[in-house]
C-alpha positions in Angstrom: 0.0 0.0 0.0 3.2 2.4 0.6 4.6 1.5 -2.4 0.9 2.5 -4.2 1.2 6.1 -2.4 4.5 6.6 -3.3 3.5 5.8 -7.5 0.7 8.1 -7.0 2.4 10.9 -5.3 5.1 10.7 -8.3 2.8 10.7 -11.2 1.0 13.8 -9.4 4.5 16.0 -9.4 4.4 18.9 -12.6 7.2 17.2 -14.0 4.9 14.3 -14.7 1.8 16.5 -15.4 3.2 17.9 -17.9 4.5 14.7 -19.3 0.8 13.2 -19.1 -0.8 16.3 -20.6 1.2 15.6 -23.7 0.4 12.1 -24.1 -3.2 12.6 -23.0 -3.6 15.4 -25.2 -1.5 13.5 -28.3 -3.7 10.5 -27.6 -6.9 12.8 -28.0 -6.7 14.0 -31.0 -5.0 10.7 -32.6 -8.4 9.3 -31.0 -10.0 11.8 -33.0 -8.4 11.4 -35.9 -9.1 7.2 -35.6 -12.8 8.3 -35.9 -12.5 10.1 -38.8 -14.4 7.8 -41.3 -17.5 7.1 -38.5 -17.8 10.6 -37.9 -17.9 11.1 -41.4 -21.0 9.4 -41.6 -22.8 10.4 -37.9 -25.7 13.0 -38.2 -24.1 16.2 -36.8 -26.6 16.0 -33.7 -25.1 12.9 -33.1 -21.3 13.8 -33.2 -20.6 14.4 -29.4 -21.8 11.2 -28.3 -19.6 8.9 -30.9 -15.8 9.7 -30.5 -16.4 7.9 -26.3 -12.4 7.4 -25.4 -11.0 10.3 -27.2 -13.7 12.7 -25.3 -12.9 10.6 -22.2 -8.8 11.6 -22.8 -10.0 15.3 -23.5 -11.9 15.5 -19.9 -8.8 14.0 -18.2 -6.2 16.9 -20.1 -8.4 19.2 -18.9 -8.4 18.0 -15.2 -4.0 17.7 -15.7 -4.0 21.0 -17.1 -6.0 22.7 -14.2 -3.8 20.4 -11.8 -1.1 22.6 -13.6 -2.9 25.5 -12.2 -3.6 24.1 -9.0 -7.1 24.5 -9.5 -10.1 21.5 -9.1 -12.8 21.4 -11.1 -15.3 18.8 -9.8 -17.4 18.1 -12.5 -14.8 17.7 -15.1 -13.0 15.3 -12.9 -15.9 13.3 -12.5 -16.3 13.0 -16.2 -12.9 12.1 -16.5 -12.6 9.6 -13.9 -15.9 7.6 -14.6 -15.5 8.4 -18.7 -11.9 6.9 -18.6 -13.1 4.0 -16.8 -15.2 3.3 -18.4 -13.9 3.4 -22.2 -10.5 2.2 -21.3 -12.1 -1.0 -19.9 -15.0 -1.0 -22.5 -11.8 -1.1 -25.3 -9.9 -4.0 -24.1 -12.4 -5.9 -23.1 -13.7 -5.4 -27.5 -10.3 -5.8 -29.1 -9.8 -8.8 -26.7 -13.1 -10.2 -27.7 -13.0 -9.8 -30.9 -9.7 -12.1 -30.8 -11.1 -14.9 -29.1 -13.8 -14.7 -31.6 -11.8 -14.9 -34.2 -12.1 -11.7 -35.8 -9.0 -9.8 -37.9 -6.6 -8.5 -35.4 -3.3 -6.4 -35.9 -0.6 -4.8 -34.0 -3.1 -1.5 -33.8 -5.5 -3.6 -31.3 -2.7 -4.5 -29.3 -1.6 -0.6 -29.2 -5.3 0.3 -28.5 -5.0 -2.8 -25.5 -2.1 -0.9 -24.1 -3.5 2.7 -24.2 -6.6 2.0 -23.1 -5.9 0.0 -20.1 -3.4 2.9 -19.4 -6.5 5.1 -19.7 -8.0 3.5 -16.9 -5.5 3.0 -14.6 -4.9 6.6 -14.7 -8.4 7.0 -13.7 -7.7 5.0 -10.5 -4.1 6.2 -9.6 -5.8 9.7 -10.0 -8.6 9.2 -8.0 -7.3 10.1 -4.4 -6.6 13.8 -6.1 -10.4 14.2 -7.5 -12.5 17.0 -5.5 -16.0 15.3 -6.8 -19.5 15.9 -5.1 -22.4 13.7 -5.2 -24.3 16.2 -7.7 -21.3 16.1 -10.1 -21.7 11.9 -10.6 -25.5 12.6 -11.1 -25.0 14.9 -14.1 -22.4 12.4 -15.2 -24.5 9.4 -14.8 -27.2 11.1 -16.9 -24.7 11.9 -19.3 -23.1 8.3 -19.3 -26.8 6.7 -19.9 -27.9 9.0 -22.2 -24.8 8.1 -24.3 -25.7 4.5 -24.0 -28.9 5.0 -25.9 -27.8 6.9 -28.4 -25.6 4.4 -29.0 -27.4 1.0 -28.9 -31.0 2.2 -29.5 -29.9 4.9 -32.5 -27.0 2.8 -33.5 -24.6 5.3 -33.1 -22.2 2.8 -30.8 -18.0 3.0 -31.8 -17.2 0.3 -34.7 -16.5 -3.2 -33.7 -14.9 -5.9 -35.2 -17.7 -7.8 -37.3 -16.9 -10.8 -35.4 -18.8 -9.2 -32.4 -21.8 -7.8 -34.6 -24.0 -10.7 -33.5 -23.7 -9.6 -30.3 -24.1 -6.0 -30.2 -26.8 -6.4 -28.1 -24.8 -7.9 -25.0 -22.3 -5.2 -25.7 -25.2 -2.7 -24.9 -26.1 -3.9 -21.8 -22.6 -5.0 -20.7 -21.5 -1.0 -22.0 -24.4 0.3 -19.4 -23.3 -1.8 -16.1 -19.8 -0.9 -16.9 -20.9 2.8 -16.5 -22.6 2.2 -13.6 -19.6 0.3 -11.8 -17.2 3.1 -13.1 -19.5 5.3 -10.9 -19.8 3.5 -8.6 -16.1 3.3 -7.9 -16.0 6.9 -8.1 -18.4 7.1 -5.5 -17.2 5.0 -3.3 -13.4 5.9 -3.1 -13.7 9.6 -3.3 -16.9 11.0 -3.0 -18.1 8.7 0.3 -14.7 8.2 1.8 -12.7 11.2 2.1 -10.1 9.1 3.8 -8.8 8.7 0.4 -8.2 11.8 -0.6 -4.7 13.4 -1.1 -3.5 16.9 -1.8 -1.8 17.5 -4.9 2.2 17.6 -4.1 4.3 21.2 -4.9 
């Protein structure tokens, strides 16, 4: 557990802000950029809610950024931490599933593997540094359901390997628990225990 404090202490230092707002903010628009042929074809009123872990990178270099600035901003950090979650898991868990299905897989699924797991274990080794209130994971949990039926009731849901097609379905309902958990988490390790919490190191 020591050992855990120390990692997140480190990663919380400007040096290593500043190194994670680069990445983060590379990774966004790269994100972006790996959308480009979906969005290409998504009604504009549908745009924000397609592009999930490249929005989810953009909360978090906004939280690093006001870390920079040694400024919280609750509501963005509860985005971030649930969004990252969320999307980081949701993306390993379809390019691994799509491998065991059998489906085409390259060296890009194993990059996406590694980048989005490393979304959400940032979501968690940030967590102790998060100033979220209760009313902050409500507007996010709207948010995070509303997003789940525009995506598997209007079909707008991020491209999957055709292997998993036939089960888009179970994606839907495994994509909705999976944002409940994520706040859950939230919730429970910084919103209701403030034992947790640590102050961001000079």
């Amino acid at each position: 557990m020591a050992g855990l404090r120390i990692v997140i202490g480190f990663l919380a230092r400007p040096s290593m802000l500043w190194v994670l707002l680069f990445i983060n903010g590379g990774g966004t628009l790269y994100g972006f950029y790996w959308y480009e042929g979906q969005l290409a074809q998504t009604p504009a009123y549908f745009l924000p809610f397609v592009p999930d872990s490249p929005t989810a990178s953009l909360f978090f270099t906004g939280v690093l950024a006001a870390f920079l600035l040694r400024k919280h901003i609750g509501l963005l950090e509860a985005f971030a931490a649930v969004t990252l979650m969320k999307y980081g898991i949701w993306a390993v868990v379809m390019n691994l599933g799509a491998d065991l299905m059998g489906g085409p897989v390259n060296w890009q699924n194993y990059m996406l593997i590694a980048s989005h797991f490393g979304m959400a274990l940032q979501a968690v080794l940030f967590l102790p540094y998060y100033r979220i209130k209760l009313w902050h994971l409500v507007v996010v949990g709207i948010w995070t359901v509303h997003n789940d039926i525009i995506d598997y009731v209007f079909g707008m849901h991020p491209w999957v390997s055709p292997a998993l097609m036939p089960y888009i379905d179970h994606i839907g309902y495994f994509t909705f628990w999976l944002g409940l958990a994520a706040i859950a988490i939230v919730y429970i390790f910084n919103v209701r225990h403030h034992r947790y919490r640590l102050s961001l190191p000079r």
